[in-house]
Every structure is written in C-alpha cells, then in structure tokens.
C-alpha positions in Angstrom: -118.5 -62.7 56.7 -121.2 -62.5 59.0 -122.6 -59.1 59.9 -121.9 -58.3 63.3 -124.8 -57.5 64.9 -124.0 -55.4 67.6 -124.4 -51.3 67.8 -121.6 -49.2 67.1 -122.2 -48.3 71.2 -121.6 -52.0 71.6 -118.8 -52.0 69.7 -116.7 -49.5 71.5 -117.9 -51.1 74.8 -116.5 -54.2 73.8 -113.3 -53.2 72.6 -113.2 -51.1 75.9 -113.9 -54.9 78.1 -111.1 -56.4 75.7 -108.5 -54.2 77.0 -109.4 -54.4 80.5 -109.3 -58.4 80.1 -105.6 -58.0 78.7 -105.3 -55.7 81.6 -104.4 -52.6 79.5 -105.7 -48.9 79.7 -107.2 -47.9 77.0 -107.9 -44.0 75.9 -109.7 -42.3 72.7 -106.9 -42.3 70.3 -106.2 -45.8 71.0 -110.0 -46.8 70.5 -109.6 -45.1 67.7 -106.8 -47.0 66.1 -107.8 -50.3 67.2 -111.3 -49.6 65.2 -109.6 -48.3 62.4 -112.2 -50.0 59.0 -114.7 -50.9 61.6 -115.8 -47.3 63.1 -114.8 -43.7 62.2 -113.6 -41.5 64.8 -116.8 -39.6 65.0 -118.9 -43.0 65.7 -116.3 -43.8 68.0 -116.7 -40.0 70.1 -120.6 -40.2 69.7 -120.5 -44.1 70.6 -118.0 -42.9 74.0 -121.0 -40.3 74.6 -124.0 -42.4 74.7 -122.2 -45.1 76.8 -121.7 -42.3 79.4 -125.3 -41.6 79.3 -126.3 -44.6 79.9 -124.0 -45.7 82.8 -121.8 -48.3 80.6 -118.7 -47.0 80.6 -116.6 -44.3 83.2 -113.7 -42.7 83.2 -111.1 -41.6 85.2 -107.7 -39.6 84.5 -104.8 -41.6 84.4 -101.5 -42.2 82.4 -101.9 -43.2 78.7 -98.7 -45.6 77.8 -96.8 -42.5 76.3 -96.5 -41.6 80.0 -99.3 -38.5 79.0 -102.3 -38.2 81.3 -105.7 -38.7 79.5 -108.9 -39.8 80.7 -108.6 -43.5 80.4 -112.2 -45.3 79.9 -113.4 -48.3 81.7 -116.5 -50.1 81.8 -118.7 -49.5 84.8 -119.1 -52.6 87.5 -122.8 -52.7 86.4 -122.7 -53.1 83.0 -119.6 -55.9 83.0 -121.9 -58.7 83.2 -124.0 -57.9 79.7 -120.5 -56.8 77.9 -119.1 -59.7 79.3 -121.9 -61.8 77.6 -121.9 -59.4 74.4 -118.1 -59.8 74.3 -117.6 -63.5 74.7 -120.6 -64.0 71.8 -120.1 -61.0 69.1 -116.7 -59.8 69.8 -114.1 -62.0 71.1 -112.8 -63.6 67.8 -111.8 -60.3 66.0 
C-alpha cells in the first residue's frame, strides 16, 4: 500500500480525533490496542508526550469504559482544525 505519510505524533493524534468523532473516550491502553502493527507502545507514550508539548492534545481524568478512572486524552480546541484536515486526508480510511 501506500506509505502513510504522517508522523507517528500524527498518528496518535489522529486516532485520538477518530474517537472523539465516534464520540468515545479514549485512554493509553486503548490507543495502544487500536495501533496494535502500526505503533509500539513506546512510540505511542513518546508520540502522547510530544503532542502535550506542543499543545495538540490535553487531558483530563475521567472514566475509562471499565468504569476505572484514567486520564482520558482529547485533542485541544486549537489543533482540531489541522487534525481534522490530517484526519479526513491520511487517516480516515483505515
């Protein structure tokens, strides 16, 4: 297939937007799994890092679906519009 040409940062931010737009919360471990062949867990926790430094993604604490609290990641109102963009043209089919 064609390589996808977006950053492993870019990656996890887009996978964050997707589960906003299904209107689901969406923690590490579930990143995680739903990356599973595409990222590792430690490009996923490095990937999470760098989006907090540069003001992409927050979080805040909240209930993950097993009814556990965790801090549940979102992207920040700033960023939507470019993983928006990034989303609908790299991302959206897988």
């Amino acid at each position: 297939g064609v390589k996808n040409p977006l950053s492993n940062e870019f990656k996890v931010a887009c996978e964050i937007y997707k589960n906003e737009l299904n209107s689901e919360v969406v923690w590490f471990t579930k990143l995680v799994e739903s990356l599973k062949g595409e990222l590792s867990k430690n490009t996923i926790s490095d990937a999470i890092d760098t989006l907090f430094d540069w003001g992409i993604i927050k979080a805040e604490y909240g209930e993950t679906e097993k009814g556990r609290a965790g801090r549940l990641f979102m992207i920040s109102n700033e960023a939507k519009p470019i993983i928006k963009e990034l989303y609908e043209k790299y991302w959206k089919k897988t």
